[in-house]
C-alpha positions in Angstrom: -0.1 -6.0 -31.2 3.6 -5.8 -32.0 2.6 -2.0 -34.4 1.4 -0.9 -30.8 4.4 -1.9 -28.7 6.5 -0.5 -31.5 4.2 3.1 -32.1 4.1 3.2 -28.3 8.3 3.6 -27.7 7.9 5.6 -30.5 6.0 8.3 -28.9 8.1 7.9 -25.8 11.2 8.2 -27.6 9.4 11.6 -29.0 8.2 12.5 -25.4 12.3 13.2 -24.7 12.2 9.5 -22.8 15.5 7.6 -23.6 15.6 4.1 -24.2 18.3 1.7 -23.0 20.6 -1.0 -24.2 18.9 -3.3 -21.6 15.8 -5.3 -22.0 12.9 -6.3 -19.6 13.5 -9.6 -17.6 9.6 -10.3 -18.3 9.3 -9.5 -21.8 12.1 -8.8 -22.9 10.9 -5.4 -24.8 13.7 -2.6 -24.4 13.9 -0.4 -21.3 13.0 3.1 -21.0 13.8 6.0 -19.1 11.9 8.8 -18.7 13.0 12.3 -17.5 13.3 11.9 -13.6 15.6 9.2 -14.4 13.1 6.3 -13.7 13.7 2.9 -15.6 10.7 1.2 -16.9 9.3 -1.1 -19.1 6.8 0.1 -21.5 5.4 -3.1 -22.5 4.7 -4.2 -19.0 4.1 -1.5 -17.4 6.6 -1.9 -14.9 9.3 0.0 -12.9 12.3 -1.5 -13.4 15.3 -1.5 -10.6 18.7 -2.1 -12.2 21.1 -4.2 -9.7 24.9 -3.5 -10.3 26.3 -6.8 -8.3 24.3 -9.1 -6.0 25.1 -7.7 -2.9 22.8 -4.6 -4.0 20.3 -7.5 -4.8 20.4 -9.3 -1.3 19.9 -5.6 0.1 16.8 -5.1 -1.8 15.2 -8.2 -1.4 16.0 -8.0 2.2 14.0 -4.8 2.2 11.4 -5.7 0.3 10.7 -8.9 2.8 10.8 -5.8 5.8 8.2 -3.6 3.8 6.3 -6.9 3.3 6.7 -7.5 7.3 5.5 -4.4 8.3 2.9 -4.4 5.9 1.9 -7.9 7.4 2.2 -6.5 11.2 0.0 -3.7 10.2 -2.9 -5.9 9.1 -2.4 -7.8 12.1 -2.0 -5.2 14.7 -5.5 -3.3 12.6 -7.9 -6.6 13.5 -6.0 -7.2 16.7 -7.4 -3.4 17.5 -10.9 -4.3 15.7 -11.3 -6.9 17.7 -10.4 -5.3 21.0 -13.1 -2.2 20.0 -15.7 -4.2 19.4 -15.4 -5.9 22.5 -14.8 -2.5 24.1 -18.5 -1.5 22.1 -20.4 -4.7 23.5 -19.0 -3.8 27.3 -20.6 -0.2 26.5 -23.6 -1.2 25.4 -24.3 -3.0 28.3 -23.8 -0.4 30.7 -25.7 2.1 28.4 -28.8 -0.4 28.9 -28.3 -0.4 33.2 -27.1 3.0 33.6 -30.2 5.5 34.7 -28.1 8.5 35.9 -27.9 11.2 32.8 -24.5 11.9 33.2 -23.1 9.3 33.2 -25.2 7.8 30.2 -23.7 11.2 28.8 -20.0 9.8 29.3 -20.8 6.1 28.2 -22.7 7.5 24.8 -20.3 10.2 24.1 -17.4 7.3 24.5 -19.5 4.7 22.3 -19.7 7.3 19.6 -15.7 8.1 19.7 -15.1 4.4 19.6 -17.3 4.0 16.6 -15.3 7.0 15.0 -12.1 5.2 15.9 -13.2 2.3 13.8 -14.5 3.5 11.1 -11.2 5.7 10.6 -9.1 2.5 11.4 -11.5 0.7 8.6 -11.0 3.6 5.9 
């Protein structure tokens, strides 16, 4: 196990990667970075973020709890909008069943089936 961690930064070091005079918080294997300038850890497989004072580390934290937010109002808001179609689908369905003039059967079908569209885009 410890010949592959070791062979791996090897190869990375032979890849043009550099490796750093910091070490991984979880594993404490020596960090890497690669070409673009991207830290990371090679035994984790991890990005890594390094934080200069702890200002920078409230900052990040404070947008990684928005991302997580928004990420959380987004589920919400996509079954709040499930919800509301299917309801939307069961009100349809009804008046397909009394309706008996053509066109109109035509406007309440061709709505049903954009509905269904809606959701299964929503759902992909």
């Amino acid at each position: 196990m410890e010949n592959e961690k070791i062979k791996k930064m090897a190869d990375l070091l032979r890849s043009g990667n550099k490796m750093l005079n910091f070490s991984c918080p979880e594993c404490n294997s020596p960090i890497f970075q690669n070409k673009e300038g991207d830290l990371f850890c090679p035994t984790c497989n991890r990005k890594v973020v390094m934080i200069e004072d702890k200002n920078e580390l409230n900052q990040e934290n404070a947008v990684e709890r928005r991302i997580k937010d928004t990420e959380e109002n987004k589920k919400k808001d996509i079954t709040q909008s499930v919800a509301i179609l299917r309801e939307k689908i069961d009100w349809l369905l009804n008046e397909i069943q009394s309706e008996t003039q053509i066109e109109n059967l035509k406007n309440l079908l061709d709505l049903l089936k954009k509905i269904y569209e809606l959701l299964f885009y929503i759902r992909s």
